[in-house]
C-alpha positions in Angstrom: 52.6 52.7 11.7 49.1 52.9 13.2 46.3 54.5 10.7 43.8 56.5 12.7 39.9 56.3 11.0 37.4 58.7 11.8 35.0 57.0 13.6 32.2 59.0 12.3 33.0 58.7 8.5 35.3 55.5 8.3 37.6 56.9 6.1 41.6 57.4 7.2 42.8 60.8 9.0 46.5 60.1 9.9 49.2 57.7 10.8 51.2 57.6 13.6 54.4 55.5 13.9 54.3 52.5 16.5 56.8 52.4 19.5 59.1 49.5 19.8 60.3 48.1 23.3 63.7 50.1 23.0 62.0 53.0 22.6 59.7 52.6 25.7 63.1 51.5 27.3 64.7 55.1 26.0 61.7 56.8 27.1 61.9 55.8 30.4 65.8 56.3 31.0 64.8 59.8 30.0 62.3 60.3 32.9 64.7 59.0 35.0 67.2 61.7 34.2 64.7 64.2 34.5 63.2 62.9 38.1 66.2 63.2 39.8 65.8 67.2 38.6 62.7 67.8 39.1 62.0 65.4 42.5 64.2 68.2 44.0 61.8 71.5 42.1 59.5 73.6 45.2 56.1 73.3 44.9 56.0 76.6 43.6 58.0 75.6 40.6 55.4 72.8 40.0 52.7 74.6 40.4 54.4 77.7 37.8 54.6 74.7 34.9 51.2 73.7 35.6 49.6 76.8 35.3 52.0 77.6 32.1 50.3 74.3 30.5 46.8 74.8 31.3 47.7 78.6 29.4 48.7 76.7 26.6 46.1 74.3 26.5 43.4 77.0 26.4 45.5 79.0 23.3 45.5 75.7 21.8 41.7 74.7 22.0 40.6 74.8 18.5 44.0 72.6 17.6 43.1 69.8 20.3 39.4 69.8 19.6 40.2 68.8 15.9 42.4 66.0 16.8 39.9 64.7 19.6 36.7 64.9 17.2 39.0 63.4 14.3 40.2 60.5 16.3 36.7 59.6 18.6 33.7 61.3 16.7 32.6 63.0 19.9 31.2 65.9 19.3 32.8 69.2 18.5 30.7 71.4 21.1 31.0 69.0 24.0 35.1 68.4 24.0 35.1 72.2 23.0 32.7 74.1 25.7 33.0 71.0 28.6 35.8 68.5 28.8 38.3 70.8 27.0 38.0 73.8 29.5 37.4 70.9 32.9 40.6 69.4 31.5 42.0 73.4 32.1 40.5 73.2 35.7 42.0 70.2 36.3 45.6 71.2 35.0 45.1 74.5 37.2 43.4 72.7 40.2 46.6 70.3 40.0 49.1 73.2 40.1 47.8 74.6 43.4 47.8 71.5 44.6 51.3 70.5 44.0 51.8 73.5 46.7 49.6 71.8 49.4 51.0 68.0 49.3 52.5 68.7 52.9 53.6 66.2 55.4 52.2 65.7 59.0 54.3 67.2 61.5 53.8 64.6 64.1 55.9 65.5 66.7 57.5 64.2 69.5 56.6 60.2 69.4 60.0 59.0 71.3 61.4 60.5 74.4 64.3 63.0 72.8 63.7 62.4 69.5 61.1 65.1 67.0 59.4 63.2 64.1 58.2 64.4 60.6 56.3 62.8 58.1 56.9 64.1 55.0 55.8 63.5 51.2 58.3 62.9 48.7 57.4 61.9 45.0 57.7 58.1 43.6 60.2 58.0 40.7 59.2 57.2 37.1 55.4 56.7 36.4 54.2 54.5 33.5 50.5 55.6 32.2 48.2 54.3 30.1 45.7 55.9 28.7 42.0 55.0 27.0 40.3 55.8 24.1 36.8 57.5 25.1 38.7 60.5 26.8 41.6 60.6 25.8 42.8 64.0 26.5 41.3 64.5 29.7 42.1 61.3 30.8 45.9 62.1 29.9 45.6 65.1 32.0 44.1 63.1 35.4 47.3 60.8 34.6 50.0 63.7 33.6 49.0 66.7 36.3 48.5 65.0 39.7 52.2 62.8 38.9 54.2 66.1 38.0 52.5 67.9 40.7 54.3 65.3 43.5 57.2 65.2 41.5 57.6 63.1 39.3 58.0 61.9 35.9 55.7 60.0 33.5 56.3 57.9 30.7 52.2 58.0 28.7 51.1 55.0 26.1 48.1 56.8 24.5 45.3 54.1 23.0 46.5 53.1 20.0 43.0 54.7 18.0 43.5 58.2 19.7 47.5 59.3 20.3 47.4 62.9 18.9 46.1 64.9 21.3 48.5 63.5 24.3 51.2 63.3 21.8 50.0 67.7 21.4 49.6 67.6 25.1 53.5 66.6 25.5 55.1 69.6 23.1 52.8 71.9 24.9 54.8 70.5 28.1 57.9 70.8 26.6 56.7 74.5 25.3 55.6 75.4 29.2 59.3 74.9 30.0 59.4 71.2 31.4 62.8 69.6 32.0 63.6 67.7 29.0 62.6 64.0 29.6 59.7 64.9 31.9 56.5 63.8 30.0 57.4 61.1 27.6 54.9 59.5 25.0 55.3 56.3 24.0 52.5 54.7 21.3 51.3 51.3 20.1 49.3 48.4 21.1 49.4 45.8 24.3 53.1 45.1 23.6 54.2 48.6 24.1 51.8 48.5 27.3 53.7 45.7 28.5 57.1 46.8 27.9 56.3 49.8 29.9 54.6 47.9 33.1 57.7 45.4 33.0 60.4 48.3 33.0 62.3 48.2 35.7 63.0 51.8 35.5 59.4 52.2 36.0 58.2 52.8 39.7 54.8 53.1 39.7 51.9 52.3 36.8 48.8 53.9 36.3 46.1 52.9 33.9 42.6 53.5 33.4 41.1 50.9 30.9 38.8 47.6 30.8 39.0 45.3 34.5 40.6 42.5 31.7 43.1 45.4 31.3 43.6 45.9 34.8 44.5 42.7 35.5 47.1 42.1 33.0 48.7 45.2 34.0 48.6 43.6 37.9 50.2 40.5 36.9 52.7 42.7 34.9 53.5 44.8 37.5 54.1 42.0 40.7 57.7 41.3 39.1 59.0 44.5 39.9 56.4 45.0 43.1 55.2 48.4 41.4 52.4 50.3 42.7 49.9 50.1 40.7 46.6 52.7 40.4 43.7 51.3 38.4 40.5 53.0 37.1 38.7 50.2 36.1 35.3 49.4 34.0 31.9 49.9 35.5 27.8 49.0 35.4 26.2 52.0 37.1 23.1 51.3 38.5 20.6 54.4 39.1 18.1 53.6 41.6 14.7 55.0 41.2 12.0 55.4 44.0 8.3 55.7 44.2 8.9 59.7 45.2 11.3 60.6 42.1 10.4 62.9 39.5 10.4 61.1 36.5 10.8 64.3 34.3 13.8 64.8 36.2 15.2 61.5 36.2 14.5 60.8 32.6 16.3 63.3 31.4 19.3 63.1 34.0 19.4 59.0 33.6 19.1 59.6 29.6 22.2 61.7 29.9 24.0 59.3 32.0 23.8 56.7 29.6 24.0 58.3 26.6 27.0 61.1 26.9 29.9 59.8 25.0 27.7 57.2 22.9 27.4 55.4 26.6 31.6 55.0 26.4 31.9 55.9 30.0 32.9 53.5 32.9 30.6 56.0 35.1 27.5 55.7 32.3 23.9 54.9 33.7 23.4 51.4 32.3 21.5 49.5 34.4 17.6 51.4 35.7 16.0 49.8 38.7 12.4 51.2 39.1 9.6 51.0 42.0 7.2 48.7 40.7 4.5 51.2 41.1 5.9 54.3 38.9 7.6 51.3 36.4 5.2 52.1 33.1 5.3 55.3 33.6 8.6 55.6 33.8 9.7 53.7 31.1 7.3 55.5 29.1 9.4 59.0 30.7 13.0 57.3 29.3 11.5 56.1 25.8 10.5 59.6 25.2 13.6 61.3 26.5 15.9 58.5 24.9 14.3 59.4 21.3 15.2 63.0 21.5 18.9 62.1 21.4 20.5 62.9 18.5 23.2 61.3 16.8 25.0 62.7 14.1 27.9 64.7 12.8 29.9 65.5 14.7 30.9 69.5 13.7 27.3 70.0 14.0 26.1 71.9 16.5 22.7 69.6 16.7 24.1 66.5 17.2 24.3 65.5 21.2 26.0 61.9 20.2 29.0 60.8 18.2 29.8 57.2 16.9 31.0 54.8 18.6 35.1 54.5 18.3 35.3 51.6 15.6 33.3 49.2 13.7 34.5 46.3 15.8 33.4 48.2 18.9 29.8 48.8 17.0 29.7 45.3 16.9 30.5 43.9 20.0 27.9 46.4 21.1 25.1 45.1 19.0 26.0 41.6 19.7 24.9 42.5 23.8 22.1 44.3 22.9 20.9 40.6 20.0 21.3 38.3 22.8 19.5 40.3 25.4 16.8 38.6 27.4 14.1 40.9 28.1 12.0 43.6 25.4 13.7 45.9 23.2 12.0 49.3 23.3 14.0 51.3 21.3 16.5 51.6 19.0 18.7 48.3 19.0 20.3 48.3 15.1 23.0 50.3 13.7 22.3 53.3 12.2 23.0 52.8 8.2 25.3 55.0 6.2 29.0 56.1 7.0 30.8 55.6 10.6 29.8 53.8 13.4 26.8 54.7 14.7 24.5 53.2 17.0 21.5 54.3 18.3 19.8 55.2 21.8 18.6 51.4 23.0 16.5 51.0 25.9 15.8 47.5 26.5 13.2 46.5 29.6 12.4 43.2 31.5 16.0 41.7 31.1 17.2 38.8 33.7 19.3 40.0 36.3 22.0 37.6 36.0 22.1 38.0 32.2 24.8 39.4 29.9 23.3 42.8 29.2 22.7 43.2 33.1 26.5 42.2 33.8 28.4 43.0 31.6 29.9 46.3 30.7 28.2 47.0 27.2 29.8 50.6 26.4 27.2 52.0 24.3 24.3 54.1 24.9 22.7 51.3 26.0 20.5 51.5 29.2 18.2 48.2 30.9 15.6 49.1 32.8 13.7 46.4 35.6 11.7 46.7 38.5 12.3 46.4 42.3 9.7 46.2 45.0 11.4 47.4 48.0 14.4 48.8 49.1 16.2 46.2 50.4 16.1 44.4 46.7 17.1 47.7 45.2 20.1 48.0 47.6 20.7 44.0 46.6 19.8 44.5 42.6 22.4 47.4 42.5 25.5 45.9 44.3 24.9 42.4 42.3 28.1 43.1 39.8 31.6 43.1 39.5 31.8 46.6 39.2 31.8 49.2 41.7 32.5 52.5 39.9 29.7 54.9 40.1 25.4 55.1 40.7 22.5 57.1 41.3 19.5 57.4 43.6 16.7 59.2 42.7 14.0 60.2 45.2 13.3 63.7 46.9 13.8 61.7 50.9 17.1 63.0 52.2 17.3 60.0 54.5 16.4 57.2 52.8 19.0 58.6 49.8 21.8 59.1 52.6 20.8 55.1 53.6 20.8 53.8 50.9 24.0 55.5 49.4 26.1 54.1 52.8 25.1 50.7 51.3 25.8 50.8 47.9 29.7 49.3 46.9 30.5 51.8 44.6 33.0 54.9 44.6 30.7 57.8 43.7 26.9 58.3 44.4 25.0 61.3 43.0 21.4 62.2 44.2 18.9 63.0 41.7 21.5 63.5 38.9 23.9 61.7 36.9 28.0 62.2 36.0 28.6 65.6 36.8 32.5 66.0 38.6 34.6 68.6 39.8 38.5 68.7 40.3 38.1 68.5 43.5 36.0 65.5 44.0 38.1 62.0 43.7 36.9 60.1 40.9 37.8 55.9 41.7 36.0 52.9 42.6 36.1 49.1 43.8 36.0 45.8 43.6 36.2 45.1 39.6 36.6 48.8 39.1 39.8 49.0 40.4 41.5 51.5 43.1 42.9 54.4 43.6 41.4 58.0 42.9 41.8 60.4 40.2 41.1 64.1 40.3 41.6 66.3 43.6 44.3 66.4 46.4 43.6 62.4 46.9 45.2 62.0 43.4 48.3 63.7 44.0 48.7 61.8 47.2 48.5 58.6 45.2 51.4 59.9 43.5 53.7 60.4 46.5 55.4 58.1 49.4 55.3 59.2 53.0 58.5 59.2 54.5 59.3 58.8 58.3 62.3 61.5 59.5 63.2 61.1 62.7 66.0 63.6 64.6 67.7 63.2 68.1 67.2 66.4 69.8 68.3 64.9 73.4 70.5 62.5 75.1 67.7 60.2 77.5 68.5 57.9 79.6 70.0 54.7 79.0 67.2 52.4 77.6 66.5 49.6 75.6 66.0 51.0 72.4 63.2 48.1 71.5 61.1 49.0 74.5 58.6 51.8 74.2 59.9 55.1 76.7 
């Protein structure tokens, strides 16, 4: 059994009991029954479950926002009024397009014979699922794999199972094909058992890069596909022309939403030398408004972080930081995990707290002096996920964003996303895309069908005609 804690009182709220390998092994014989039903559904019968969940998923709301407050400390209002109700967008965005995953008719490629590409779904997908968002990150895994097709086997993080483990009866409520969503739960060796399954033919996992690596070397036995969504270091670039009121507030945001436990989070602030004071001054004062707090109440904007060990390995970035501490850096005292708004300036570049991924609301803030350094400063990680620029010159925004080796760039904001926008990144933030009609693709295998439709003449069939 694994006892869940309330992150932001310490105290227990539940048990749930721990997978073992047969299980996962059960589980995925199960979606393997169930595939070769529902490989074979129309698009319109995908689409009809989809929109049925999403229904009950929206009946369901003040159920599921218990168990994800319980279980992460985030607060009430923001699952409830914003990632509860995108979650429904997604699930609904997913249904219609599980009815536009065509093929390419291509045609006539070979004298007397008509080709057709078509999309046909992978088999059995193993998902695993993290912590910080983990309901709507359940739904980026679960609605773009049923929409192509096929069928998942889920391992919710071991802190926060409940609300994929409600997810999957709401399935099985919507009318899926017994077998079709599967949850297992448990730590790392439950993780592994499903990556090595041979019944599994694809796995899908958004967690740390160490993660994603594991689950590659995992996965090469059986020569899986793999999907990864991967950690990040968001950079937010800001120019000489930015408002500051603007940015203060949209890079205070960016760091701080979900206590900064967001592979997309601002945490890294590179400033023109010339507005630098003033705009650290901007961020100190818009940093200090943030609220931490509990969670049911309405004036809290942050949440603890998910455990004390996480608190921890938090703090111990922001202690051995080079560079000035200008606000917050020490755990709040009293009950749960919290930790405060920290805005540290002047660090070294190739330091810890400038490379590493911290996960806390935790932003670093240093200075560039032209563009070409920002360009350089931003794209010197590992991580590729996500970044920001922030100036009101359309063209130097549009040149510096072609440069910067990341998967998503926003202009003069940061973290907003819609269903239909792929969410993904490179280099140590892994590869393929979550959300919109590029995630369903991801999920699906194109198929080459080719059809004699006349008799040419005598040829050697290796030779072009």
């Amino acid at each position: 059994m694994t006892l869940l804690i309330n992150p932001a009182t310490g105290e227990p709220v539940d048990e749930v009991p721990d997978s073992t390998p047969t299980d996962v092994s059960a589980a995925v014989q199960a979606g393997r029954d169930a595939f070769t039903q529902w490989r074979d559904t129309t698009p319109a019968d995908r689409a009809r479950l989809l929109l049925r969940l999403a229904d009950l998923v929206e009946a369901d709301a003040e159920e599921l926002t218990r168990l994800e407050v319980e279980e992460t400390g985030k607060p009430a209002a923001v699952f409830r009024d914003g990632e509860l109700p995108f979650a429904i967008d997604n699930l609904r965005f997913f249904a219609g397009a599980a009815r536009s995953l065509d093929g390419t008719g291509a045609g006539v490629l070979s004298a007397g014979y008509t080709s057709a590409l078509i999309r046909r779904p992978i088999g059995v997908i193993g998902s695993i699922a993290p912590w910080n968002f983990p309901f709507i990150m359940a739904v980026w895994k679960i609605g773009p794999a049923i929409a192509a097709g096929n069928a998942v086997v889920i391992k919710p993080a071991p802190a926060t199972p409940r609300s994929t483990l409600r997810l999957a009866a709401l399935m099985a409520e919507a009318g899926a094909p017994e077998g079709l969503l599967q949850v297992v739960t448990g730590g790392a060796d439950i993780g592994q058992a499903l990556v090595t399954d041979p019944g599994v033919d694809m796995v899908g996992v958004t967690g740390s890069t160490a993660t994603g690596r594991a689950v590659m070397r995992g996965a090469t036995g059986g020569l899986k596909r793999v999907h990864l969504e991967l950690g990040g270091k968001a950079p937010a670039l800001v120019f000489d022309d930015a408002s500051l009121a603007d940015m203060a507030f949209g890079v205070t945001m960016g760091a701080t939403y979900n206590t900064g436990q967001d592979c997309t989070a601002a945490t890294r602030v590179y400033i023109a030398r010339s507005r630098y004071d003033e705009a650290l001054e901007a961020l100190h004062a818009a940093m200090e408004q943030v609220r931490p707090g509990d969670p049911w109440s309405d004036e809290t904007d942050i949440g603890p972080l998910i455990s004390a060990a996480h608190r921890d390995r938090v703090n111990g970035f922001v202690t051995r930081a080079s560079g000035r501490v200008l606000l917050g850096g020490k755990p709040i005292d009293g009950p749960g995990f919290y930790y405060p708004p920290t805005l540290i300036a002047d660090a070294d570049q190739s330091s810890e707290i400038v490379q590493g991924e911290i996960f806390g609301p935790v932003l670093v803030a240093l200075p560039f002096d032209s563009e070409e350094e920002a360009i350089r400063l931003a794209n010197d990680t590992p991580y590729g996920l996500a970044s920001s620029i922030w100036s009101v010159d359309v063209a130097r925004a549009l040149r510096v964003a072609h440069q910067l080796d990341v998967g998503v760039t926003w202009v003069n904001d940061h973290l907003p996303i819609a269903s239909e926008a792929p969410h993904g990144g490179v280099k140590g933030s892994g590869f393929g895309k979550d959300m919109s009609q590029e995630a369903v693709q991801e999920y699906s295998v194109v198929r080459h069908l080719m059809i004699k439709h006349a008799a040419p003449e005598a040829r050697d069939s290796f030779r072009p005609a």
